[in-house]
C-alpha positions in Angstrom: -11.1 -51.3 46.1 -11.5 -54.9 47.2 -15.1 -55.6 48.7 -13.6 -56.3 52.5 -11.9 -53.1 52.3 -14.9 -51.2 51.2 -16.8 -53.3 53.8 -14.9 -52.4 56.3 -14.3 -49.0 56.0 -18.3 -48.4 55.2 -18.7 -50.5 59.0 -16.3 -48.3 60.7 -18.3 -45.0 59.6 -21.9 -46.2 60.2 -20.7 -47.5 63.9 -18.6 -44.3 64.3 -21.8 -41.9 63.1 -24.1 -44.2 65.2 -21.3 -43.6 68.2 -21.0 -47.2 68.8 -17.8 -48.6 70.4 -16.6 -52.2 69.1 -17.5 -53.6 72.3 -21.2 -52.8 72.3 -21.8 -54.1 68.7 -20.2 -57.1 69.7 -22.5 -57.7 72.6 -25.6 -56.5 70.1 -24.8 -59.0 67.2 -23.0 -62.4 69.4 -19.5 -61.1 67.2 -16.6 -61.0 68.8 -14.9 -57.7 69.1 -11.8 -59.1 67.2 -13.7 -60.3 64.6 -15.3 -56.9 64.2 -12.4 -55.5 64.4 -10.8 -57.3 61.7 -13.5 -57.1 59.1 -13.3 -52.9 59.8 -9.7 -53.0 59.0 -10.2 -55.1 55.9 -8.5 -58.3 58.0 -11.7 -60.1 57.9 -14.3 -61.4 55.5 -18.1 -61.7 56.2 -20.9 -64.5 56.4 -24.1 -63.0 55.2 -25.1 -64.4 58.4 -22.7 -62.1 60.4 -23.9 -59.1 58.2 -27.0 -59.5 58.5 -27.0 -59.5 62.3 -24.7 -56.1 62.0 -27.0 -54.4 59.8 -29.8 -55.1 62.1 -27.7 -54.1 65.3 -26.4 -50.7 62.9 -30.7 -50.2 61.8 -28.8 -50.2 58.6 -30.2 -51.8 55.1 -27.3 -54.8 54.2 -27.0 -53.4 50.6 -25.4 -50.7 52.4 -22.0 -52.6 52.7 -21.8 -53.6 48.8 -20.5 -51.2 46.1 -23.2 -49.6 44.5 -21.8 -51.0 40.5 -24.0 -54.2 39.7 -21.4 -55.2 37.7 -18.7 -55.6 40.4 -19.6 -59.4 41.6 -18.5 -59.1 45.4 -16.9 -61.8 47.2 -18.0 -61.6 50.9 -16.0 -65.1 51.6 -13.9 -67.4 49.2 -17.1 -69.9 49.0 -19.8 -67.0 48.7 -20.0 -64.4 46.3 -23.4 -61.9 46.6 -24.4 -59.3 43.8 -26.6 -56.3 45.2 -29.7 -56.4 42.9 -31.0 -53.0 45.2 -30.1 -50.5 42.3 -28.2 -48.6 45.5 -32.0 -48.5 47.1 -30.7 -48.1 50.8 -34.0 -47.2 52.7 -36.1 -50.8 51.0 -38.3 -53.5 53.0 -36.4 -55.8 51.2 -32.9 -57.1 49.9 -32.6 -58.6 46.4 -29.4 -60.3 46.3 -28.2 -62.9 43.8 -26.0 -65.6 45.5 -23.3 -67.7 43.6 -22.0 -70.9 46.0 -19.2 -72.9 45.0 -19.4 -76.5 44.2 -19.6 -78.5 47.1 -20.3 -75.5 49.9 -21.5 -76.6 53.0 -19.9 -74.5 55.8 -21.7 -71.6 57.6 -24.4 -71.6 60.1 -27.9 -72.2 60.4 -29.5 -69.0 61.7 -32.8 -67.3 62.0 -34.0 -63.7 61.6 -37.1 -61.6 61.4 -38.5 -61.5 58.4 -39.2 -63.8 55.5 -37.0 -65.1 53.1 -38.1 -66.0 49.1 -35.3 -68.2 47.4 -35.2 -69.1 43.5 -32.6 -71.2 41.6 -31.3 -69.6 38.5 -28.6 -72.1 38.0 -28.0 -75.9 39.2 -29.5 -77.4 42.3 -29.4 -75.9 46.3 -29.9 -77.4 49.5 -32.2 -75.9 52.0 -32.9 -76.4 55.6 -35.9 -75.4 57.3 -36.1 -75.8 61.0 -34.3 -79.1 60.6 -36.5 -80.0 57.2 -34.8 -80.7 54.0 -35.5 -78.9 50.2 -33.7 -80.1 47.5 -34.7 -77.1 44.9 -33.8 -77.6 41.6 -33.0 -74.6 38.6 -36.9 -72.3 38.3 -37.9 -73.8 41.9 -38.5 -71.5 44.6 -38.7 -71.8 48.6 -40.4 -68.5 50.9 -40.4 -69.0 54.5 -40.6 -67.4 58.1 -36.9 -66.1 58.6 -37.3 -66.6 62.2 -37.3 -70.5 61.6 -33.5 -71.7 61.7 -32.1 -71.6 58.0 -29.1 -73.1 55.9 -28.6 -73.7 52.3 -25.8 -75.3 50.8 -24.8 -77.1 47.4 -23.4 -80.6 47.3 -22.8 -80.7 44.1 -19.8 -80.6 41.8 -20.7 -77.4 40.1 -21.5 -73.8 41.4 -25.1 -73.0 41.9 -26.8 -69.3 41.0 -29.9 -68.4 43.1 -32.1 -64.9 44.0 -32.4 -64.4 47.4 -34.8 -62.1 48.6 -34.6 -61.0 52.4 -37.1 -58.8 54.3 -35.8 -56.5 56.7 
């Protein structure tokens, strides 16, 4: 099963058990119904971002939406591709989640949440913006911040970069 699909169909059952109409997720997260209804049907893919804002809307943990094999590497979108470190823990503080970006990456948003983030490169060198402050981080450096301070990473670079990314709920 492709990762949208189980996405998707995983969405549809958590709003359906939480009796949740598209419309009124849509005005909880700032996504538009279409959109929500496209990523249900498998139509779709997700931004962490967008997830992350679902989750919270759902009261859900975002591991939730990821198979729970390790090994399965899932692509959220063509740029992005998360692996669920949670060992299927659903009920957690926190989300481990190791992050591969594409060589030269830079679309998305910047957002903010509650919460903290802790970031560590594995591999290659990431971007970071911090309430409008820049963080070059190079492979074994590490960034933690206040989630609610707007947020974007990217990677300029010619090669993909591999970093943890731990996100408090």
């Amino acid at each position: 099963m492709m990762t949208s699909d189980f996405l998707g169909e995983t969405l549809k059952r958590i709003r359906k058990e939480r009796q949740y109409t598209l419309k009124m997720l849509a005005s909880q997260t700032g996504v538009s119904i279409s959109f929500l209804s496209q990523v249900e049907r498998g139509k779709s893919n997700v931004t962490l971002e967008s997830l992350k804002k679902i989750s919270d809307a759902l009261g859900v943990n975002p591991s939730i939406f990821f198979p729970t094999n390790n090994e399965d590497l899932n692509e959220i979108r063509s740029q992005f591709h998360y692996l669920d470190l949670s060992d299927g823990h659903i009920d957690a503080s926190y989300l481990p989640m190791l992050v591969t970006l594409k060589a030269g990456e830079n679309e998305g948003n910047a957002l903010s949440h509650d919460g903290h983030e802790f970031i560590y490169v594995v591999e290659g060198e990431l971007t970071v913006i911090i309430d409008e402050q820049k963080f070059v981080l190079q492979e074994n450096e590490s960034k933690m911040f206040d989630a609610r301070k707007t947020h974007y990473w990217y990677n300029n670079q010619k090669k993909p970069v591999k970093f943890l990314l731990v996100s408090s709920q």
